[in-house]
C-alpha positions as CSV (number, residue, x, y, z in Angstrom):
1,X,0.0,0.0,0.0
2,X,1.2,3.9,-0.3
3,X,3.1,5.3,2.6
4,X,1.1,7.8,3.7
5,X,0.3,10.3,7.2
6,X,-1.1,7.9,10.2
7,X,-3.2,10.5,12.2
8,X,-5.0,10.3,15.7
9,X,-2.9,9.4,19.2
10,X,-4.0,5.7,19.2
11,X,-3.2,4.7,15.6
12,X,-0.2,6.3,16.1
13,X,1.0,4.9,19.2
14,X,0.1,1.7,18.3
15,X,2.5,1.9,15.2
16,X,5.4,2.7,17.5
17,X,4.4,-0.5,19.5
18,X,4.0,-2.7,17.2
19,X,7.5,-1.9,15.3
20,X,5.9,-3.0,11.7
21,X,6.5,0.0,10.2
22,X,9.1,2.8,9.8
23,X,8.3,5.7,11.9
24,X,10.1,9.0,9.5
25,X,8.5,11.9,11.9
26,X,5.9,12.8,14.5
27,X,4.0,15.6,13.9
28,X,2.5,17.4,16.9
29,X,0.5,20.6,17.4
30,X,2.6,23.3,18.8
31,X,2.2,24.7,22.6
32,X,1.9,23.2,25.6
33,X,1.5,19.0,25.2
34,X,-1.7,17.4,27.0
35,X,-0.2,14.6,28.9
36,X,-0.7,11.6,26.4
37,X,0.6,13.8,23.7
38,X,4.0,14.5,26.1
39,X,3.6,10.5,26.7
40,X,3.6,9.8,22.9
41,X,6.8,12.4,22.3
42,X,9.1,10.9,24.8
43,X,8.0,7.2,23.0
44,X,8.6,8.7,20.1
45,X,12.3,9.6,20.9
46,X,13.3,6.6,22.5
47,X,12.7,5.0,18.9
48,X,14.5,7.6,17.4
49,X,11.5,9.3,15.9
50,X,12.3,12.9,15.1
51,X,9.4,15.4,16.6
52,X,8.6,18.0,14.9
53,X,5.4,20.8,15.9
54,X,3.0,22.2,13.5
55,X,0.3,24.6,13.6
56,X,-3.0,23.0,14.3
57,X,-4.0,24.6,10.5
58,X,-0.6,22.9,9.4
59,X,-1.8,19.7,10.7
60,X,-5.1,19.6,9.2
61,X,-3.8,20.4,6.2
62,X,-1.2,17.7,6.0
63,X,-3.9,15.2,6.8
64,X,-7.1,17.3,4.9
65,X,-9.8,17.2,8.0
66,X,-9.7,18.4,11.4
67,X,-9.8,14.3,13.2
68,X,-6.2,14.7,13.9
69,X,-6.7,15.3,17.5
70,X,-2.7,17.2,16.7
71,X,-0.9,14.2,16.0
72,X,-0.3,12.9,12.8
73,X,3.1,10.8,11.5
74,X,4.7,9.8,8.4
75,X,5.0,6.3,8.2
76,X,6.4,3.8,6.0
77,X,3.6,1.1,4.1
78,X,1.4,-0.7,5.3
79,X,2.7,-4.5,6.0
80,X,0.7,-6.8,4.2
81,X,0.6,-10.2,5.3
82,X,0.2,-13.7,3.3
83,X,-2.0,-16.6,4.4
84,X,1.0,-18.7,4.9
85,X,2.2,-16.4,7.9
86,X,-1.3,-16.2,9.3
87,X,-0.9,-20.0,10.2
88,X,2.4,-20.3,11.0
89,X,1.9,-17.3,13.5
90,X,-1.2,-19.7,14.8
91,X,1.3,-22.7,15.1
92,X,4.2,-20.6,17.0
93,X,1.6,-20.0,19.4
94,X,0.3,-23.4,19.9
95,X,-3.2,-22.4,18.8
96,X,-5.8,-23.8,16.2
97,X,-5.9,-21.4,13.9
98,X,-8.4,-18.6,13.8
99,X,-9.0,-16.3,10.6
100,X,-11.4,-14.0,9.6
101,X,-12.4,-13.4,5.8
102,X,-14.1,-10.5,4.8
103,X,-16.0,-10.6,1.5
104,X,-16.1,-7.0,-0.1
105,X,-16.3,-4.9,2.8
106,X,-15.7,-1.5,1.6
107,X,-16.5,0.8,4.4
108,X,-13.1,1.5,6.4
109,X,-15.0,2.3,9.4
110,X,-16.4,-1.1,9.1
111,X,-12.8,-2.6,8.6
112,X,-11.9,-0.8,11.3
113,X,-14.4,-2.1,13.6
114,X,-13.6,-5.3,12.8
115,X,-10.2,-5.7,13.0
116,X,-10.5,-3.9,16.1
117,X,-12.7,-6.6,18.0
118,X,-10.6,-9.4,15.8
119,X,-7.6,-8.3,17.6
120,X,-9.5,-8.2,20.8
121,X,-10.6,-11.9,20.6
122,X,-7.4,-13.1,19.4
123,X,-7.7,-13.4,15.3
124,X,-4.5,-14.9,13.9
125,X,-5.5,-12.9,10.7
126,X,-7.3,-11.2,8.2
127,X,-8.0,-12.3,4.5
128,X,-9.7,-9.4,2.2
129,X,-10.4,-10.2,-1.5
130,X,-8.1,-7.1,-3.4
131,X,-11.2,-5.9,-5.2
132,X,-14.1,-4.0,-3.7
133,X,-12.3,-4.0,-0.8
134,X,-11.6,-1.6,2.0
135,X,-7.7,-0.6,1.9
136,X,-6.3,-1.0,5.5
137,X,-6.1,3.3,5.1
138,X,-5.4,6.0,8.3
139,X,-8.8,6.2,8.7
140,X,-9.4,1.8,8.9
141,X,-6.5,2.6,11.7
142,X,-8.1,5.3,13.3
143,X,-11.4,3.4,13.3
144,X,-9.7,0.2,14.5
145,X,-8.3,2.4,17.6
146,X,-4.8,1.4,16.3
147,X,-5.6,-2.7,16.6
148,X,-4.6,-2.2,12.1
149,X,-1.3,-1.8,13.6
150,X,-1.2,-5.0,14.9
151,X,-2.8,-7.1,12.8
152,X,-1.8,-9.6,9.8
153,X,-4.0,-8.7,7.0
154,X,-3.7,-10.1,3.3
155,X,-5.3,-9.3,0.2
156,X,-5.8,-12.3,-2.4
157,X,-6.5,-12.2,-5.7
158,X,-9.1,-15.1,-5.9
159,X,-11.1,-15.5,-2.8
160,X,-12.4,-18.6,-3.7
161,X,-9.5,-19.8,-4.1
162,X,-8.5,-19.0,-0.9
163,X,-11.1,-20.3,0.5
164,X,-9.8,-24.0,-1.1
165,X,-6.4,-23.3,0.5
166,X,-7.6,-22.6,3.8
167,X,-10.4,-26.1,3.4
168,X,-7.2,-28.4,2.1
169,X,-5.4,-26.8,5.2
170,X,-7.9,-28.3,7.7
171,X,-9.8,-24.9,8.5
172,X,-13.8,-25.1,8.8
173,X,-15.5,-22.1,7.0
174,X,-18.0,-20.5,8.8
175,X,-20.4,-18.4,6.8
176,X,-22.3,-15.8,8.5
177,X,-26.0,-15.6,7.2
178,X,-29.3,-14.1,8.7
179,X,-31.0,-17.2,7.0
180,X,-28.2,-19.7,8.1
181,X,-29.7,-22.9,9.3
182,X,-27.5,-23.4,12.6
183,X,-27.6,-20.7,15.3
184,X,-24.4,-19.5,16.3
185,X,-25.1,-20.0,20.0
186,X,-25.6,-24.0,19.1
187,X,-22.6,-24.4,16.5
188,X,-19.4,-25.6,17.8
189,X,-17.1,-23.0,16.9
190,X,-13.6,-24.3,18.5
191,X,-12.0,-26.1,15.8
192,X,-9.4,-24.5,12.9
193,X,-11.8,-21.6,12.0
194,X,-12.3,-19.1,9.4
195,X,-15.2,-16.5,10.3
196,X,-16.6,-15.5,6.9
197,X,-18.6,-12.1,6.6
198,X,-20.1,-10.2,3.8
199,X,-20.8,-6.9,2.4
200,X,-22.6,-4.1,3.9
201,X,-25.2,-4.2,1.5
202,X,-25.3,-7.8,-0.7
203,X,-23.8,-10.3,2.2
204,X,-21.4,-13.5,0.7
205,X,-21.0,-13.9,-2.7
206,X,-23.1,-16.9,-4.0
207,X,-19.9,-18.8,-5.5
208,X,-18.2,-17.7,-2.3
209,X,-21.1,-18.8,-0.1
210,X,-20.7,-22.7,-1.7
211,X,-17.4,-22.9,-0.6
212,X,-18.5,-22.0,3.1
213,X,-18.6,-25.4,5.1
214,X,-21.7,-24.2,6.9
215,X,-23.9,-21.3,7.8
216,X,-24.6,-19.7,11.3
217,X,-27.0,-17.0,11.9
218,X,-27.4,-14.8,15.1
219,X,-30.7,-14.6,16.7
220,X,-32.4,-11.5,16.8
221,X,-35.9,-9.7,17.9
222,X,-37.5,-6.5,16.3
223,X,-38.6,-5.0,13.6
224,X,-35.1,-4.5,11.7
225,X,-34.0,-7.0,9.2
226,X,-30.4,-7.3,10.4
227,X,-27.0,-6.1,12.2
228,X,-24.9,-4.5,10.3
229,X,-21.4,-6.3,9.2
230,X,-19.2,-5.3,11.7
231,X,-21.6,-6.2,14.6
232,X,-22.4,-9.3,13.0
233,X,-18.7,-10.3,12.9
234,X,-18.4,-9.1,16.7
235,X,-21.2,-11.6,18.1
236,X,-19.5,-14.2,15.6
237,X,-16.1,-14.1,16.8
238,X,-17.0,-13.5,20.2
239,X,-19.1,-16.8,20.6
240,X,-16.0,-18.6,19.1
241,X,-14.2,-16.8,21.6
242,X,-15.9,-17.8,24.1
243,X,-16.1,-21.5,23.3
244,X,-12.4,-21.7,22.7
245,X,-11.9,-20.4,26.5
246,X,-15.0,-22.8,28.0
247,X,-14.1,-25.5,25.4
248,X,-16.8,-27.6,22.7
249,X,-20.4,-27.0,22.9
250,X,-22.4,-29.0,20.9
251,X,-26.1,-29.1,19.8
252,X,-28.2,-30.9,21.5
């Protein structure tokens, strides 16, 4: 991806952290430093990271809105990931793997979101079809509260292909589905597992949808016909979460 400005405190101090990319400069608003900004300086030049301050009108021109909240940073690419290093990173840790697939999501706050709770309930990666597909962008970063930073995230050329890989690698592929026969709740979820959610607007590709190895769906009340992607994908990989901490539950 192009190197670009990272802009916000948390997407920005999460790069640092995670040491995947090159750090060329910190950008800062100029006067007195609130404390996490001060916090975020001194981090800064322990890596070496040279500090520069800008006029709040500087910054927001650099990055072309006013979300900065004064910190922006030039950074070197994104580091894309491959499938292959998804699963070996699952094996160094002793862990069946656990991926999540996003079919065409295009909304970058909706990346965000989502790679934000996949981080939280330990995804070993992401795997994002290259078209019609969110970019992992500053703003997926800022949306993703910095947990972009962290993450291994792919783009393949062939999803369906992928999908084989992944199958012929031992992985179950869970599609999520409002009309999926088997409720999330009663689906055992702790084996090697790829979460597979669709676009905001269409859901799964059919072709991609016939490589899934089965449907769940979330159970719901009201009026509205369904959560929205990222929420979906929450509930999803929060149940496997859960079941890989309590251990199988099966269906009675």
């Amino acid at each position: 991806m192009d190197s670009g400005l990272l802009w916000g405190y948390h997407p920005v101090y999460e790069a640092l952290r995670a040491r995947r990319r090159t750090m060329v400069g910190l950008f800062v608003a100029q006067g007195k430093p609130s404390p996490r900004q001060d916090e975020l300086i001194r981090f800064a030049r322990r890596a070496g990271v040279a500090v520069e301050g800008r006029t709040p009108q500087q910054l927001t021109s650099m990055v072309g809105h006013r979300r900065h909240q004064g910190i922006c940073a030039k950074v070197s690419d994104y580091p894309l990931s491959s499938l292959e290093s998804m699963l070996s990173y699952a094996g160094t840790r002793q862990e069946k793997p656990f991926l999540l697939v996003l079919d065409q999501i295009v909304d970058p706050q909706n990346l965000g979101a989502m790679v934000r709770t996949a981080q939280c309930a330990g995804i070993h990666g992401v795997l994002v079809p290259k078209d019609r597909s969110a970019p992992p962008s500053p703003a997926a970063s800022k949306a993703s509260a910095g947990a972009l930073e962290h993450m291994r995230l792919a783009y393949v050329t062939n999803l369906v292909a992928a999908l084989k890989q992944l199958k012929a690698a031992g992985i179950w592929i869970a599609g999520t589905d409002r009309q999926g026969r088997n409720s999330v709740y009663q689906t055992d979820l702790t084996g090697p597992l790829a979460v597979l959610v669709g676009g905001e607007e269409k859901g799964i590709r059919p072709l991609v949808k016939k490589n899934c190895d089965f449907m769940v769906s979330i159970p719901q009340l009201g009026p509205l016909g369904s959560l929205n992607a990222s929420a979906a994908a929450a509930v999803v990989m929060y149940e496997a979460f859960r079941q890989r901490l309590a251990g199988a539950i099966r269906p009675e």
